[in-house]
C-alpha positions as CSV (number, residue, x, y, z in Angstrom):
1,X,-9.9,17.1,19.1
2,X,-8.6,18.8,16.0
3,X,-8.6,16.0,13.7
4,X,-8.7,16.2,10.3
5,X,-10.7,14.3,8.3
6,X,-10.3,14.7,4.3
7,X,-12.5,13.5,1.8
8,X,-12.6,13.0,-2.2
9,X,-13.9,16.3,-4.3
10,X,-17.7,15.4,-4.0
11,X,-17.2,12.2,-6.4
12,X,-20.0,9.7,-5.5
13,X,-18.3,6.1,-4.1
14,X,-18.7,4.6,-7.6
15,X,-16.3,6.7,-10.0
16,X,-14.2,4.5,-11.6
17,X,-11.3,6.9,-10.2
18,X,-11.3,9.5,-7.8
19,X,-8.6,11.9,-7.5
20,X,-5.5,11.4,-5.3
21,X,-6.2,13.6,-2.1
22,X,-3.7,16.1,-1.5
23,X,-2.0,15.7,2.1
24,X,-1.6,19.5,3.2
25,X,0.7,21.5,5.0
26,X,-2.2,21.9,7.8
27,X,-2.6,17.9,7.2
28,X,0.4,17.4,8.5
29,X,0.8,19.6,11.1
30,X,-2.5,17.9,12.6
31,X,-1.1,15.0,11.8
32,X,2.3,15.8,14.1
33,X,-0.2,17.0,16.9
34,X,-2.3,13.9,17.1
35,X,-0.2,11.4,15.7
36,X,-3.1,10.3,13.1
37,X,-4.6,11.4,10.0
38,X,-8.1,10.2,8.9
39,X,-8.5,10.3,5.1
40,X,-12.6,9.4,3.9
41,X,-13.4,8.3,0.1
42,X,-9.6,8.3,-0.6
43,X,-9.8,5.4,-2.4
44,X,-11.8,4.4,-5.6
45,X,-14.3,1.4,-5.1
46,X,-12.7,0.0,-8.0
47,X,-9.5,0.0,-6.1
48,X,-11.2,-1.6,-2.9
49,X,-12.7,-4.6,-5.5
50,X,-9.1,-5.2,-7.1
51,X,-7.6,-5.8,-3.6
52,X,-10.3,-7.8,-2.4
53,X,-9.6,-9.7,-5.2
54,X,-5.9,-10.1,-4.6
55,X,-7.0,-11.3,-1.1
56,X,-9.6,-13.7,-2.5
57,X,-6.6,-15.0,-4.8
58,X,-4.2,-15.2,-1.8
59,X,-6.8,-17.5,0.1
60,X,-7.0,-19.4,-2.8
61,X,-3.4,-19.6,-3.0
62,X,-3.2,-20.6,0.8
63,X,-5.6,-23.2,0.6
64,X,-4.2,-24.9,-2.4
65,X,-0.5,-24.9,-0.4
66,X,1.0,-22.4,-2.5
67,X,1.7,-20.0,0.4
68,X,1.8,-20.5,4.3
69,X,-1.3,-19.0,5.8
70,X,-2.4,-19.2,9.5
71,X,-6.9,-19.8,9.6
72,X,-9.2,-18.3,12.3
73,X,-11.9,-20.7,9.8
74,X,-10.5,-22.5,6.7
75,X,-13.4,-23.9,5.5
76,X,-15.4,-20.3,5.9
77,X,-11.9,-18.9,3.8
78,X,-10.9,-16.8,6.9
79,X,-7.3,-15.9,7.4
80,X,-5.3,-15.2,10.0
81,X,-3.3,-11.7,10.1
82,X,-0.7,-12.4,7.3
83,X,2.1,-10.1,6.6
84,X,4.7,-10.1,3.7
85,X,2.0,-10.0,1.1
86,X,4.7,-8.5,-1.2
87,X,6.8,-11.3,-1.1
88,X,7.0,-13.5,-4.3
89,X,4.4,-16.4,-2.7
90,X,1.5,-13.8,-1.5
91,X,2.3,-10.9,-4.3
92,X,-0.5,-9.8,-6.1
93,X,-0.1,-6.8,-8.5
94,X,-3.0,-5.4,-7.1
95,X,-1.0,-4.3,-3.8
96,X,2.1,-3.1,-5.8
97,X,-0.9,-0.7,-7.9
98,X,-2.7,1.0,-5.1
99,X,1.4,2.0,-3.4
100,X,2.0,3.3,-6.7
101,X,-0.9,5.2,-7.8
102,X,-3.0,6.1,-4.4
103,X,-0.4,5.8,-1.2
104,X,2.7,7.6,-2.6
105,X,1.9,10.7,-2.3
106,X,0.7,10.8,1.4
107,X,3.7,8.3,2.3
108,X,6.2,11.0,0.8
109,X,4.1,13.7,3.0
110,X,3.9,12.5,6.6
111,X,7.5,11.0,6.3
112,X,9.9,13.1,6.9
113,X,13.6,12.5,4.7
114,X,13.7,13.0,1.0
115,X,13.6,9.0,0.1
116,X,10.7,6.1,1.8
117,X,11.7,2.7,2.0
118,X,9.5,-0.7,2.5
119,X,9.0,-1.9,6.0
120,X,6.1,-4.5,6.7
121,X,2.8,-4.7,4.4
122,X,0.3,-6.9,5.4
123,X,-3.5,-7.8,6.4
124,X,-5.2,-7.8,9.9
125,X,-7.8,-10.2,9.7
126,X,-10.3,-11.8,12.0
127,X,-14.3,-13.1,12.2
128,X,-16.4,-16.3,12.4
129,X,-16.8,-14.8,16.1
130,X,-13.4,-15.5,17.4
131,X,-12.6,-12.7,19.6
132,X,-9.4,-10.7,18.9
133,X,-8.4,-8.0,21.7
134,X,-5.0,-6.7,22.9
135,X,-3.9,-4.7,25.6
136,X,-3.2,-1.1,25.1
137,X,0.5,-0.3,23.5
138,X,3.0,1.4,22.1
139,X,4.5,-0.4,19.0
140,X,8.4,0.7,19.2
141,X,7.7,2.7,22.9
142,X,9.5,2.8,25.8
143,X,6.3,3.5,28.5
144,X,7.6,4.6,31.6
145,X,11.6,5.0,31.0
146,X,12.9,7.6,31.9
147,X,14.1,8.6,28.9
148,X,11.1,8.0,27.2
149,X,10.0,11.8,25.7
150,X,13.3,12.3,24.1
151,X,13.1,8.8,22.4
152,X,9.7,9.5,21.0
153,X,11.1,12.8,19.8
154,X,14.2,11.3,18.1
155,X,12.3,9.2,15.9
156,X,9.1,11.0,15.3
157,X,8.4,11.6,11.6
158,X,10.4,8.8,10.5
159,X,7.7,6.7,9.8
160,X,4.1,5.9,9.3
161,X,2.0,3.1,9.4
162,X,-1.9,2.5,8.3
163,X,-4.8,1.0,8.4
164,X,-7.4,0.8,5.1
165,X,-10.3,-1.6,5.9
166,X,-11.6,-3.7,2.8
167,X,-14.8,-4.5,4.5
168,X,-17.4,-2.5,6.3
169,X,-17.9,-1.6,9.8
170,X,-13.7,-1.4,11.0
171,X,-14.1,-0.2,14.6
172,X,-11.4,-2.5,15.5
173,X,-8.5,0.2,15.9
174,X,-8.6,2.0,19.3
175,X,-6.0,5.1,19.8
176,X,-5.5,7.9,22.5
177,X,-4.5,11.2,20.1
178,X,-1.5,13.3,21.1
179,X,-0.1,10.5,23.1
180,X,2.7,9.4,20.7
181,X,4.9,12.3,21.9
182,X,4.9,12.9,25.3
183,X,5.8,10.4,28.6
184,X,2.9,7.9,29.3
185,X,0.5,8.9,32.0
186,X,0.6,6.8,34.9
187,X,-3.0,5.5,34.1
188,X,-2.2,4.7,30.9
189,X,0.7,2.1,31.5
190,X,-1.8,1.0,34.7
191,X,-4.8,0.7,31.5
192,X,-2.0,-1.5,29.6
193,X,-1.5,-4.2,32.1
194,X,-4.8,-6.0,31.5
195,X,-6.7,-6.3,28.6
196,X,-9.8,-4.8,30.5
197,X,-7.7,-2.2,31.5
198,X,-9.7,1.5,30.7
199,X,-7.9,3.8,28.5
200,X,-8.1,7.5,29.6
201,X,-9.4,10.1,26.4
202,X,-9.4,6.3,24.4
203,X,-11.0,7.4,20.6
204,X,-12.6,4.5,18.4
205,X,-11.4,5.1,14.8
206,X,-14.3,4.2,12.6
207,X,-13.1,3.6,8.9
208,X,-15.6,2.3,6.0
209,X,-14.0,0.9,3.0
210,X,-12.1,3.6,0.5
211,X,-11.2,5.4,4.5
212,X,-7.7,5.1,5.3
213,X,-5.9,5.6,9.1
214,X,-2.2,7.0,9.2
215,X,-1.1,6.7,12.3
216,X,2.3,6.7,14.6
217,X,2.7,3.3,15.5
218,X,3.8,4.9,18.9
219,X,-0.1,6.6,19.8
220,X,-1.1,4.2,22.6
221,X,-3.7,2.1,20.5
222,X,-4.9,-1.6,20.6
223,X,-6.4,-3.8,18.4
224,X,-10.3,-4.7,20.4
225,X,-12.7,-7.0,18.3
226,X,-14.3,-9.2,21.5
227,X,-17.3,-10.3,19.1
228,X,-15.1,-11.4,16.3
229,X,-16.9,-9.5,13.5
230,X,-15.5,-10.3,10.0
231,X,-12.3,-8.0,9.3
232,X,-10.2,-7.6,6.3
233,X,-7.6,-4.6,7.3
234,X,-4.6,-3.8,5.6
235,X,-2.0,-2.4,7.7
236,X,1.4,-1.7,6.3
237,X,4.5,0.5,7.2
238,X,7.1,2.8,5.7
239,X,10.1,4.6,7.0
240,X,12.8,7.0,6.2
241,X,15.1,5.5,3.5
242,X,18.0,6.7,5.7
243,X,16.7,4.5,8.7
244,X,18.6,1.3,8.2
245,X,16.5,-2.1,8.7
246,X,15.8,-3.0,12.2
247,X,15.0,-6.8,14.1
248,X,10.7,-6.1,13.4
249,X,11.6,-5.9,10.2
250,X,14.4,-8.1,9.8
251,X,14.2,-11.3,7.2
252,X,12.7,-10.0,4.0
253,X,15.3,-10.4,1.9
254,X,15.8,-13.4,0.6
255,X,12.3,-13.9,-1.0
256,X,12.4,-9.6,-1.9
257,X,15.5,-10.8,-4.2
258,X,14.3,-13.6,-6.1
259,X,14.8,-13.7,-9.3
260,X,12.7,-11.5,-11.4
261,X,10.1,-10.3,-8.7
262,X,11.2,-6.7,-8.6
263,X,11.0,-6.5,-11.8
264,X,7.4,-7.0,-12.4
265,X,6.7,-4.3,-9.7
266,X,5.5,-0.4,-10.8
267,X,8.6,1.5,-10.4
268,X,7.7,3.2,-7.3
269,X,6.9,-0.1,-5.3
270,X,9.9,-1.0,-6.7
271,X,12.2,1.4,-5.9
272,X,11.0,1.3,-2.3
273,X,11.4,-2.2,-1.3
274,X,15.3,-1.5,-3.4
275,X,16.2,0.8,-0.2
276,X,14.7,-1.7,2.0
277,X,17.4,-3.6,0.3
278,X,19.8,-1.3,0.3
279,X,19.2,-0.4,3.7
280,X,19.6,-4.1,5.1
281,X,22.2,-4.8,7.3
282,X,24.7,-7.6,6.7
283,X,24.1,-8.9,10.3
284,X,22.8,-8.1,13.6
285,X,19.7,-5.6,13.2
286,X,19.8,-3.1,15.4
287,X,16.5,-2.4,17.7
288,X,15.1,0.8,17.1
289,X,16.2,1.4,20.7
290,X,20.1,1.2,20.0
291,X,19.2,3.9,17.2
């Protein structure tokens, strides 16, 4: 399928650091084509153990009341999907770390625009054999308008989004490549209408801990875990500074400003969820339709 699939300078998986891959001009050109980009060994094990440890401090947190957590199993310290993990109640400086010094670099690569701002960071999460499944979508799509090619086309490359599993075995995210920028396929908005609906050229992505999935949010994908294996995901978003906040991502502000939380942040995390801030509207989002 022409997929690329980059991996660390043959360092073994327990370096203490590994170097920051490079996102290349032929990266991203595959990455335009397909709409994702599979990176293997991008990230150091010691960076995978210092975010499990900020999530094994945010269930802490969660089950002392400190923050508001949703629980597929509280007594088995299983989570819900939380989201807002860089707000004051859920930060950890782990998260602001790994944007600084590992995810930059691609961010600033497979978004178009000279500036990124903050959209949503958070955690998929689910186990203790709950199933999880959702029908097949398109995050911000419009399947079967009729203008729907030249909307894909107007915001393509304005964002990213990913997916960087903290525990093994993530076959959870299920994507159809090059379909995030043409009209959806009359079997594919038929495939959508039922969660046992069959996908036509459906991939599984298969990610190991240190992997990492960019991805347009507008691939037709799902979310498919029916045995409800143990999964700790983060999945997070970025967009063109120049893209002002929309309704999805609407609400941050208030605990974003509180006193002294930017402050603590490296200054690239910082300066990212600053055009978040910059970017927000004083009232009434828009949808990324009206855009």
């Amino acid at each position: 399928m022409g997929v690329t699939l980059r991996q660390a300078q043959n360092q073994p998986s327990t370096e203490v650091s590994l170097p920051v891959l490079v996102i290349s001009q032929k990266d991203k050109e595959t990455y335009a084509a397909q709409g994702f980009l599979i990176l293997r060994c991008a990230f150091a094990q010691t960076r995978i153990a210092a975010l499990l440890e900020a999530v094994e401090r945010l269930i802490d947190k969660g089950l002392a009341g400190e923050c508001a957590l949703g629980w597929i199993d509280r007594e088995g310290r299983l989570p819900s999907r939380t989201g807002h993990l860089l707000n004051p109640d859920k930060y950890h400086p782990a998260f602001a770390d790994w944007i600084d010094e590992d995810l930059a670099p691609h961010l600033e690569a497979l978004i178009c625009g000279p500036e990124v701002r903050h959209s949503l960071f958070g955690m998929l999460a689910s186990g203790g054999g709950k199933p999880y499944t959702q029908k097949w979508h398109r995050d911000l799509g419009k399947p079967g308008a009729p203008d729907e090619t030249a909307y894909l086309h107007r915001h393509e490359g304005s964002f990213v989004q990913f997916n960087a599993p903290l525990v093994s075995g993530d076959r959870f995210l299920h994507i159809v490549p090059g379909s995030h920028r043409r009209a959806s396929a009359a079997a594919e908005i038929e495939a959508s209408r039922s969660e046992s609906g069959k996908m036509p050229n459906a991939l599984v992505v298969a990610l190991e801990p240190g992997d990492i999935a960019y991805y347009n949010a507008n691939l037709w994908h799902r979310g498919w875990n029916p045995e409800g294996h143990k999964r700790f995901t983060m999945h997070c978003a970025f967009w063109n500074a120049e893209v002002p906040v929309m309704q999805h991502e609407y609400g941050q502000r208030e605990p974003l400003t509180q006193q002294g939380h930017l402050g603590q942040m490296p200054p690239i995390t910082r300066q990212y969820i600053q055009r978040y801030l910059d970017n927000y509207p004083a009232a009434h989002p828009p949808s990324l339709f009206d855009l």
